[in-house]
C-alpha positions as CSV (number, residue, x, y, z in Angstrom):
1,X,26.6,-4.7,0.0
2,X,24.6,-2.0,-0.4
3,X,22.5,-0.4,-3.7
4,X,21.6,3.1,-4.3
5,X,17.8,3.9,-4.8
6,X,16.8,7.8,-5.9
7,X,13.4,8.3,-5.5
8,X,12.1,12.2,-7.6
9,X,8.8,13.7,-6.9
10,X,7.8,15.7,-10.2
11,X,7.2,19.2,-10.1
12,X,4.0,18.9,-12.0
13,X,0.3,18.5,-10.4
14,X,-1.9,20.7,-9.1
15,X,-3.1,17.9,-6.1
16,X,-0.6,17.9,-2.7
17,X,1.4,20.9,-4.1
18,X,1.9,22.4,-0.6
19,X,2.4,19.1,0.9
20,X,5.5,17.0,1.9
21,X,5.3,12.9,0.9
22,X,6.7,10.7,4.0
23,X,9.2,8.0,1.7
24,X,9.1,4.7,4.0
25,X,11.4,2.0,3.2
26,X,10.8,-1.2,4.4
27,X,8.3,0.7,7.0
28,X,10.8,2.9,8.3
29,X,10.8,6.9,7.2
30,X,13.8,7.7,5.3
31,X,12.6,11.4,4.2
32,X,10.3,13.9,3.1
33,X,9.8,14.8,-0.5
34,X,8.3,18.2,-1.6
35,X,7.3,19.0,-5.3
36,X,10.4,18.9,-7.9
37,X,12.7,17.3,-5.1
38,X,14.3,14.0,-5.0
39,X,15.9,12.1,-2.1
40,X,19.2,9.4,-2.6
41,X,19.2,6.4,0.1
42,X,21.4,3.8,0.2
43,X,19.6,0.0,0.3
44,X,20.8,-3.3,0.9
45,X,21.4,-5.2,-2.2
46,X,21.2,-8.6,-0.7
47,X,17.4,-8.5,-0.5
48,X,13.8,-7.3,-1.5
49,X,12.8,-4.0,-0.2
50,X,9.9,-2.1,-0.1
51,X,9.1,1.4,-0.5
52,X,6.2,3.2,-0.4
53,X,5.1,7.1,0.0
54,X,2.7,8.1,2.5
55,X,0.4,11.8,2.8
56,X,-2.0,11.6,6.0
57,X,-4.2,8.7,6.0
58,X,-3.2,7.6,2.6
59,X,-0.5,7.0,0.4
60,X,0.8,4.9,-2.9
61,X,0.9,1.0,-3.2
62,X,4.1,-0.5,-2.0
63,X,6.7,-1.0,-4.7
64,X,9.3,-4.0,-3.8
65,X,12.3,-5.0,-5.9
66,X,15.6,-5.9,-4.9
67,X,18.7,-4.3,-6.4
68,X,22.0,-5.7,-7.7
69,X,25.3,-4.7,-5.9
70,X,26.2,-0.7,-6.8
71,X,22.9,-0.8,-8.9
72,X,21.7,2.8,-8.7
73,X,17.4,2.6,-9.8
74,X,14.9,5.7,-10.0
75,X,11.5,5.4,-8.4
76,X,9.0,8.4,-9.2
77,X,6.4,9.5,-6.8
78,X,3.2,11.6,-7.9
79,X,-0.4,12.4,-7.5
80,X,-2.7,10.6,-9.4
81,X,-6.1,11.8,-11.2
82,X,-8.3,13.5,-9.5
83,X,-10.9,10.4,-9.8
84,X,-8.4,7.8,-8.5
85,X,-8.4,10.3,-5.5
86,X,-12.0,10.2,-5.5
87,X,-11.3,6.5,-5.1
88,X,-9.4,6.9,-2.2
89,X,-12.6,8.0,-0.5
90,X,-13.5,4.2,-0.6
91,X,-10.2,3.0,1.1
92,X,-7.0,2.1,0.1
93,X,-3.7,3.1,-1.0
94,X,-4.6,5.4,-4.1
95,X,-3.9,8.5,-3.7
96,X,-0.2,8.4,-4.9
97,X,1.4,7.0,-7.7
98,X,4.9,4.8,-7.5
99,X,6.7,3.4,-10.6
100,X,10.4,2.8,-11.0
101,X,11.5,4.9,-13.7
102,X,14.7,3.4,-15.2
C-alpha cells in the first residue's frame, strides 16, 4: 500500500539559488532538489510521514500527513523572506518554507 508524494522546488528566489535542498522523509534522504526541479517518491499509505528539506545547518519545519492508498499530493519547497532568514540566525528551522500544495 503505497501513495505517491511529489515534492517541486520553485524556480523563483534569489536566496539558495546555487544550492541543492536535501528532501528527508521520515529522517532518511530521499533526494536533492535544485531550483525549478521536483522529485516523485513513493510513501506508505498506511501511516503518517514526515518530510522535511534540509540546506547546511538549517532547513524548513517538518510537514507530516498521511496519504490515502494511490493518493498522489504536492508539497512545495522554497526560501523564505529574507527577515525569516535573519531569524534563522536565532535558531531553528526557518530558513525554508514547506506547504502541501494540492
Amino acid at each position: 500500500m503505497t501513495a505517491r508524494l511529489t515534492i517541486a522546488r520553485p524556480a523563483g528566489g534569489y536566496r539558495d539559488r546555487a544550492r541543492e535542498y536535501v528532501i528527508e522523509v521520515d529522517g532518511h534522504e530521499v533526494g536533492r532538489l535544485q531550483r525549478n526541479r521536483d522529485l516523485t517518491v513513493d510513501i506508505p499509505s498506511d501511516r503518517e510521514v514526515a518530510v522535511r528539506a534540509a540546506i547546511d545547518w538549517t532547513g524548513s519545519p517538518t510537514w507530516r500527513g498521511q496519504l490515502a492508498e494511490d493518493e498522489h499530493a504536492l508539497i512545495e519547497v522554497a526560501p523564505k523572506s529574507a527577515f525569516a532568514g535573519l531569524m534563522n540566525l536565532f535558531g531553528g528551522d526557518t530558513w525554508i518554507r514547506i506547504r502541501r500544495l494540492d
